[in-house]
N, C-alpha and C positions, 0 to 999 in steps of 0.2 A: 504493500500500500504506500510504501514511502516514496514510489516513483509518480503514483495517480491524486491526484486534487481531491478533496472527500469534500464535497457539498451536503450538506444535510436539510432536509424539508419536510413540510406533512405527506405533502401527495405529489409525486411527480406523473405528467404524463408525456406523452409522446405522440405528436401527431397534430398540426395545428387547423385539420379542415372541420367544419362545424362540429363535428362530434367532441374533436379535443378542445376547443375556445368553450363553447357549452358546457362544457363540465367542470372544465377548469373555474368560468364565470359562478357557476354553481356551488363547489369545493371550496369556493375562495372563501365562504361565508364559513366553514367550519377551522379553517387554517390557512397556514402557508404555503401555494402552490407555485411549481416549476413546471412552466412547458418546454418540451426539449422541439425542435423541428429541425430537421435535415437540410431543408435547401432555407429562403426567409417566410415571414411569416406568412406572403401573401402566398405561397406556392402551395398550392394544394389539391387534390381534384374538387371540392368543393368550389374551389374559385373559378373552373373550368365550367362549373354546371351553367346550361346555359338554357334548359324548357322550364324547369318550375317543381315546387312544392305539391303534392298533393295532399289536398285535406279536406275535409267534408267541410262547406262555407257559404252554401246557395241554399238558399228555403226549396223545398223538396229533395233534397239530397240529406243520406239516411250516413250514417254511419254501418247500419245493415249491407247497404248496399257497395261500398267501398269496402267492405268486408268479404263478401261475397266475390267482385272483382278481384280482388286480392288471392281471395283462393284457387279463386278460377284459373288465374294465370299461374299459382306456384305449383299446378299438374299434382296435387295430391299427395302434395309434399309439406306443405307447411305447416308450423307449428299452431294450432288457431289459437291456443292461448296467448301467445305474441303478439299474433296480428289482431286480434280484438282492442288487446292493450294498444297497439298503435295504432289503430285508427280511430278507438274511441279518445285517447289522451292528445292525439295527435292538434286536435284543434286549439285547445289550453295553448299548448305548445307556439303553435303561431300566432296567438293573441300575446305571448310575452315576447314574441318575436316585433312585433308592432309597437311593443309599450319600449320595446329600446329602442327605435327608431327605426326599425328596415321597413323602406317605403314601396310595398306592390304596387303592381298596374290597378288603376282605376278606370272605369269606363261610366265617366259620370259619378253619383255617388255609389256606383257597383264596382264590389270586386271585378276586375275583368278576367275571366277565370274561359279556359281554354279546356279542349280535352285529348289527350293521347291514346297510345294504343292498349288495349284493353280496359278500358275504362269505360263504364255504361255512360256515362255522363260529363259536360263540364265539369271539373273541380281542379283543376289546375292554376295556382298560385303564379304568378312570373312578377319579375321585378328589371326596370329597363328595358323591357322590350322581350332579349336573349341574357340578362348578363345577371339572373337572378343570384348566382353566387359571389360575385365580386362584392356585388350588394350587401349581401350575410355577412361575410368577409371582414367587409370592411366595416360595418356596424359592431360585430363581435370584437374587431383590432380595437375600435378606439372605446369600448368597454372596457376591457383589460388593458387599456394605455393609462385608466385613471381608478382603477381599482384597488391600487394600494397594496394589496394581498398577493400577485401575482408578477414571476418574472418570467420572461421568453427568450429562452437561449436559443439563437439562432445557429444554422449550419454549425447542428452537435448532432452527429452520427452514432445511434443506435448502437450498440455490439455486441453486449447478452445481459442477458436479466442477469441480477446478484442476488443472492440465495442465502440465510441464514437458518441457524436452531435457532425458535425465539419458544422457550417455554416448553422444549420437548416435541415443539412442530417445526417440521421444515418448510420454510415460507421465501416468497420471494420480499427483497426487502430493497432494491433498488436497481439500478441498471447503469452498467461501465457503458461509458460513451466518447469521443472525442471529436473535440472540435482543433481542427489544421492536426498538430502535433501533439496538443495537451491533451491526456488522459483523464478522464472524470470519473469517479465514482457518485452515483448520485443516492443518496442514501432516505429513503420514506416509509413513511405507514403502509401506503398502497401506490401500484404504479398502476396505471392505466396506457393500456394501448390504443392509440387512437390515429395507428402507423395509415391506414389505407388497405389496401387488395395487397395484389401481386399482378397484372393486368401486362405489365411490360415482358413476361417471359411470352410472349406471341411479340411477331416481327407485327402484324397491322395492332395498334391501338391508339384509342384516343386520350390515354389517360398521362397524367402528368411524368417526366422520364423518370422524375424522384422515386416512382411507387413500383420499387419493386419487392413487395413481401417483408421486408426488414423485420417487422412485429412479429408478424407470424412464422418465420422461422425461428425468429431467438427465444417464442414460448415454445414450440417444439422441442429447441433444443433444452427447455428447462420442464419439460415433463407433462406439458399442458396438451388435454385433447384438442385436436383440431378436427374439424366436422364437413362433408359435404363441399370435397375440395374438387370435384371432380365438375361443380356448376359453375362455368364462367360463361356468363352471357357477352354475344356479342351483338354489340349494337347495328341494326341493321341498316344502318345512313351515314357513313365516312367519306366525307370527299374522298375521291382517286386521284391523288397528282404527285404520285411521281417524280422524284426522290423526296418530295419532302412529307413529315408525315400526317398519319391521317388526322386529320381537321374533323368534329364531330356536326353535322347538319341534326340538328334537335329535333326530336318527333315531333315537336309541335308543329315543325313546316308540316309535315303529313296532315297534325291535327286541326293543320287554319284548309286543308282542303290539297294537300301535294301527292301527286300519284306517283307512282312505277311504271316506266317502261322497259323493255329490252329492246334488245337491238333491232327490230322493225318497228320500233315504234310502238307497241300493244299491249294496252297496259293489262297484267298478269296475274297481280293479286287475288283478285276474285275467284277465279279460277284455285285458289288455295286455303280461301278462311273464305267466312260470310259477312267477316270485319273487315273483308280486305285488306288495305294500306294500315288498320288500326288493330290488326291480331296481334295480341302480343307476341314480342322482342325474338322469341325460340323461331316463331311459325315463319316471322317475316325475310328474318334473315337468315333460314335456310330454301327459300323462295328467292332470296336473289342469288346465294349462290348458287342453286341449281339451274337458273337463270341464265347468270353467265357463264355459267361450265358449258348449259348448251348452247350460248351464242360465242364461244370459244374467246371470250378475253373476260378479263377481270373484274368489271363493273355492268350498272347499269343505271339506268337514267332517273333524274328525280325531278318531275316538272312542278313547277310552281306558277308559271306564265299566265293562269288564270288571272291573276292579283297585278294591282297598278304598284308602279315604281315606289307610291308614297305611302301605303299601305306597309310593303313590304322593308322600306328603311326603318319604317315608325314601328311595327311588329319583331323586325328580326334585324336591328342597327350592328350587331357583330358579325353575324353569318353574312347578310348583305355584304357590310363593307368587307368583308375580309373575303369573300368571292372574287368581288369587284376589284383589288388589289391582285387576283389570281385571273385576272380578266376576264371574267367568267357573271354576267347581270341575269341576276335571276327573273327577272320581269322576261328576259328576251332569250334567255338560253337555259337550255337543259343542263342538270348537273351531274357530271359521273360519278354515282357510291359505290361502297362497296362495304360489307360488314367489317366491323376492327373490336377485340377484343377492350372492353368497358367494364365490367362491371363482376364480381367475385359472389358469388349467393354465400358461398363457403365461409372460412375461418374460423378463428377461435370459439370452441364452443359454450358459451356462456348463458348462464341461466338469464331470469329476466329481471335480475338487476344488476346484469352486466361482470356479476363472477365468473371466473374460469374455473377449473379444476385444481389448480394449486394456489392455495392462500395467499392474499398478499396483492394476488395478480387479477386487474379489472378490462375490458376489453369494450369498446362500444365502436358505432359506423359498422365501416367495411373491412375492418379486420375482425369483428365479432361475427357469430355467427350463434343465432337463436332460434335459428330456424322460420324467421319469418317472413321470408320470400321465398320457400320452396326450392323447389325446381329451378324458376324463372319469376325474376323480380316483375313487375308490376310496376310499368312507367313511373317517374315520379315520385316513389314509395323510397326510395334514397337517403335526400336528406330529411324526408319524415322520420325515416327510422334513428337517423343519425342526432335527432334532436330528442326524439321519445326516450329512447333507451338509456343514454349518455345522462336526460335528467333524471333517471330511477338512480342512475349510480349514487349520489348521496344518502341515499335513503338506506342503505346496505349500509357503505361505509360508516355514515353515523353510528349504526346498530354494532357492526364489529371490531371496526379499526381506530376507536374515537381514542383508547385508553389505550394503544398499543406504542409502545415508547422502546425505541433501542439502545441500550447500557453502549454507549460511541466508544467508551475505553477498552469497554469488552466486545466489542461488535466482532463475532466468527464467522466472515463471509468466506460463502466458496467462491473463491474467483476461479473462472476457468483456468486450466493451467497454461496456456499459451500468453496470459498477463507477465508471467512473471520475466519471458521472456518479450517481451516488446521492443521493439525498435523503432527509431525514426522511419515511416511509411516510406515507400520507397515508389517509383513512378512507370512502375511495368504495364503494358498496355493491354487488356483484356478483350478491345473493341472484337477482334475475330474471333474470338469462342464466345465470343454474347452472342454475336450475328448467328453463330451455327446454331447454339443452343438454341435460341428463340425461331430460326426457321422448321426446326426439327419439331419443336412443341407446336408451331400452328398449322406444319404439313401432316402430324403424325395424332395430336392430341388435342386439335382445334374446333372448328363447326361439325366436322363428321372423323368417326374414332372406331378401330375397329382394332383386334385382339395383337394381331400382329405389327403393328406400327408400332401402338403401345409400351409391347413389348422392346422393340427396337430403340425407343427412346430410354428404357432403363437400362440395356445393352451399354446406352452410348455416356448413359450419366455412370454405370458404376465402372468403364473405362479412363472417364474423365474426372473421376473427384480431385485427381492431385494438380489439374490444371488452374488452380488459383493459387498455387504455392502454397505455403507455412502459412498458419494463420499470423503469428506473431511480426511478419514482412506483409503483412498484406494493404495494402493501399484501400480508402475506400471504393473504389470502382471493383477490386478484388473483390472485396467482402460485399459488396451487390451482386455479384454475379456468385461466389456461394451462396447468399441467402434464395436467390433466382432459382440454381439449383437443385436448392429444397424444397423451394414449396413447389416447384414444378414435377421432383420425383410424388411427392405427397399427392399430386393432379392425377395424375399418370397411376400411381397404385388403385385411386380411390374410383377410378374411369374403370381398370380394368376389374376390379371387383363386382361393379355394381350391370350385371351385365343383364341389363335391357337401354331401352331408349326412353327418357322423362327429362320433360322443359326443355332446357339445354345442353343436353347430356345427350349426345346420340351415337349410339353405336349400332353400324352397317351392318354389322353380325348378329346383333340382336335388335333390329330394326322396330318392337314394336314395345309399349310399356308392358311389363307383367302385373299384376295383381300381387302377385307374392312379393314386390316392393315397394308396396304403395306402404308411404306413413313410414318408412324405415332408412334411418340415417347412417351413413358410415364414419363412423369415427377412429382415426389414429393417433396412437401417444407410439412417443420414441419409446417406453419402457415396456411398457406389456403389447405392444403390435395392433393390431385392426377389431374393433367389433360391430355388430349392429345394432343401434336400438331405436326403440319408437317412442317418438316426442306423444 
C-alpha cells in the first residue's frame, strides 16, 4: 500500500451516466460521496441518448399498459416484479427530474411526448429536440457542482474491486484505480457500479469508445454473479458511413413516421411485424439485416422525406445537422443504416435494490442487471431504468451499510497480486487485437449465433489470453481490451448455453424459442461456474 494513494469515503461509485450522478445526488444526503469516471464527466452513453425517456404522462395512458408493452417486448423473459417497480415508480422519478431543472419538449402546455417501437402508445419524454441526454447530463453536473457532499474524479480508471474481512464476512470494501501514473486505493462502505454495458467488443456500435465492460469484469473477477450476458441488442438504425463510426438515427425518426426500404426501393417491414417500422428492436433489426444480406451490401435505406426541412431541424437539431455535415439532408435524401450493437439487457445480477451477490458491492443502469428488460429492452425503458433502480439504492444502503466503518490502521485488503508489482504503464499498442477480437464477436457472436462460431470465438480467446501482457505492464488501452475479453468470453459461454432463439438472442441452430426456457436466467460467477434460475 505504500506505493498507492489511500483515499477514504462513505460510498464510492463508478460511472458518471445518469445512473451514477443519481445516486450519487441521492447518497450525498446520507454521507461523503466519490465518483470515479474514466474519460470527463460529460462522457457517457447517457449523454449520447438522443429519442427520450419513457414514462407513463398522458391522461389515458395506464401504467398497466406500459407494463404490458414492457413485457411484450422482453419475449418472456423478464422479471415483472422489476418492471412493475419501474414503471409504476418511474413517473415520481421524472417529476424530480423536473423539480431540478431538466427542461422536456412542450407542445403548448402539453408534454410533447412521441412514440417508438413497441410501445402501444405516445409516452415518450424528449428534451431539445434529439439531445435529451446532454440535457440530464448537464442538469445532474451542475447539481453535484454545488452539492457540497460530493467529489468527481475525472479520467481515474477502474482496475479491480478491493476486498476485505470486515466482521468474519468477506466484502468488497473499495476499488484500486488510476489516474495517468498514480495509483489509488479508494476505500468505502459501498461501491456502486454505474460502469455502463460492454457494447464496444462488436466492430459496429453506437455506444461511447469508453464503454467497454470495465465494471462488469472487475465484479466477475471479484466473485459477483453476472446474468443474461448473452442479450445484447442491436439497435436497428446506425448511419453507414464508412470508416467512421456508427452514428445512432433514434427510433423516434421511425416514430414521427420514417420507413425502411431496401435496395428497390420497397418498403419491407410489414411484410415482418404488424408494427412494422415500430416492432420492437430484436424483430426490426434482424429485418434489415436479412434485408441487406439479400440485397448483397451492408445497409439499407431510412426515409424521412415525408416531413419539411423545418419540422425536421426543430424535431431532430442533432441527427439533422450532423447528417447535413455528412452531406446527406434528410428532407431530400435517403439515409443508409444498418444495425450496430447499443445496448446490454445483461450484467451484474442484482436484486431490486441494486445488491449484487457479494457484500459491499451495488450495481445500477446498464451494468446491472434485474432482469427487467428480458430478452429485448423496450425502446426508451433505459434511462427509466437507470433512474428507478439507482434511486432504490439508498434505501438498502441506509438499512445495511449506514454503521459499517473500517478500522484504516487495520484495514486487511486483498489487493490483487499483480499490485505489488506495478510499474510505470508502458505504451504498447493493442489497436490490432481489438480490431480482430471485436470483428470475431460481431461475425461469430453478433445479430445471428450458431454453435460452431461460438465455439471458435473461445478457441481464439483461450489462444489469446496472454496477448495483453502482464497485468502489472499493462497500459490502460491493455486492461480494456482484457476486460473486453471477459465479458465477451462471458457472451459467448452464456449464447452457447442457452440454446434456443428469444429477443435478441438468436441462434441459427436452434432457430425457434422453447418453452423449456421461458422465465429462466443464466447466471455465471468465476467460483462455482454456470447455473439457471427463474426470477
Amino acid at each position: 500500500m505504500e506505493k498507492i494513494k489511500e483515499i477514504n469515503t462513505d460510498y464510492l461509485i463508478v460511472g458518471s451516466g445518469i445512473a451514477g450522478l443519481f445516486t450519487a445526488l441521492n447518497l450525498s444526503r446520507l454521507g461523503k460521496v466519490i465518483v470515479i469516471t474514466k474519460k470527463d464527466l460529460s462522457e457517457s452513453n447517457t449523454s449520447l441518448a438522443q429519442g427520450g425517456i419513457a414514462a407513463v404522462s398522458a391522461e389515458g395512458d395506464s401504467w398497466e399498459s406500459h407494463f404490458e408493452d414492457t413485457i411484450r417486448a422482453g419475449a418472456g423473459l423478464c422479471n415483472k416484479k422489476a418492471v412493475e417497480i419501474m414503471v409504476r415508480e418511474g413517473p415520481g422519478r421524472i417529476n424530480e427530474l423536473m423539480k431540478m431543472g431538466v427542461s422536456f419538449d412542450y407542445k403548448g402546455d402539453q408534454l410533447d411526448l412521441t412514440r417508438e417501437g413497441g410501445h402501444s402508445r405516445k409516452r415518450i419524454l424528449h428534451a431539445r429536440g434529439d439531445r435529451i441526454g446532454v440535457e440530464i447530463i448537464e442538469v445532474l453536473s451542475e447539481k453535484i457542482a454545488v452539492s457540497g457532499n460530493i467529489e468527481v474524479h475525472e479520467n481515474t480508471f477502474l482496475l479491480e474491486l478491493l476486498k476485505s474481512n470486515y466482521k468474519d464476512e468477506d466484502r468488497v470494501c473499495g476499488v484500486l484505480a488510476r489516474t495517468g501514473n498514480l495509483f489509488r486505493a479508494y476505500i468505502a462502505r459501498a461501491v456502486i457500479l454505474a460502469s455502463g454495458g460492454c457494447s464496444m467488443i462488436y466492430s459496429n456500435t453506437t455506444n461511447s469508445r469508453a464503454i467497454t465492460g470495465d465494471g462488469i469484469a472487475a465484479a466477475y473477477r471479484a466473485g459477483a454473479d453476472i446474468m443474461d450476458m448473452e442479450f445484447e441488442q442491436f439497435h436497428p438504425t446506425a448511419l453507414y458511413n464508412p470508416p467512421e463510426p456508427f452514428f445512432l438515427i433514434s427510433e423516434s425518426v421511425r416514430g414521427e413516421g420514417g420507413i425502411l426500404l431496401n435496395k428497390k426501393g420497397k418498403r419491407f417491414m410489414p411484410d415482418y411485424h404488424p408494427m412494422a417500422e415500430l416492432a420492437p428492436r430484436d424483430i426490426v433489426a434482424r429485418a434489415i439485416y436479412n434485408e441487406a444480406r439479400k440485397d448483397s451490401r451492408p445497409y439499407v435505406w431510412l426515409d424521412v422525406r415525408k416531413h419539411e426541412v423545418s419540422f425536421l431541424k426543430k424535431r431532430f437539431p442533432l441527427i439533422y445537422s450532423t447528417l447535413k455535415e455528412k452531406g446527406i439532408d434528410m428532407a431530400k435524401d435517403l439515409i443508409p443504416v444498418a444495425p450496430a450493437a447499443h445496448y446490454l439487457m445483461g450484467g451484474i445480477r442484482t436484486d431490486l435494490y441494486g445488491r449484487s451477490s457479494v457484500k459491499g458491492l451495488y450495481a445500477c443502469g446498464e451494468a446491472a442487471c434485474t432482469g427487467v428488460h428480458g430478452a429485448n429492452r423496450l425502446a426508451s425503458n433505459s434511462l427509466l431504468e437507470g433512474l428507478v433502480f439507482s434511486g432504490r439504492i439508498p434505501l438498502r444502503i441506509l438499512a445495511e451499510e449506514k454503521d459499517v466503518r473500517f478500522p484504516m490502521d487495520r484495514l486487511d485488503i486483498e489487493l490483487p497480486e499483480f499490485v505489488t508489482a506495478f510499474q510505470a504503464y508502458n505504451t504498447l499498442s493493442f489497436d490490432e487485437d481489438r480490431q480482430e477480437f471485436r470483428e470475431k464477436m460481431t461475425e461469430r457472436a453478433g445479430i445471428e449465433r450458431e454453435a460452431g462460431g461460438l465455439i471458435s470465438v473461445l478457441d481464439w480467446l483461450e489462444k489469446n489470453r496472454g496477448i495483453c501482457g502482464k497485468r502489472e505492464k499493462l497500459s490502460d488501452e491493455g486492461y480494456e481490451l482484457m476486460n473486453m475479453m471477459t465479458v465477451g468470453e462471458l457472451t459467448v459461454r452464456a449464447s452457447l448455453l442457452r440454446e434456443e432463439s428469444r429477443g435478441c438472442h438468436y441462434r441459427k441452430d436452434f432457430s425457434e424459442s422453447s418453452a423449456d426456457w421461458e422465465n429462466k436466467h443464466i447466471v455465471l460467477n468465476k467460483n462455482s461456474g454456470s447455473e439457471v434460475i427463474v426470477l
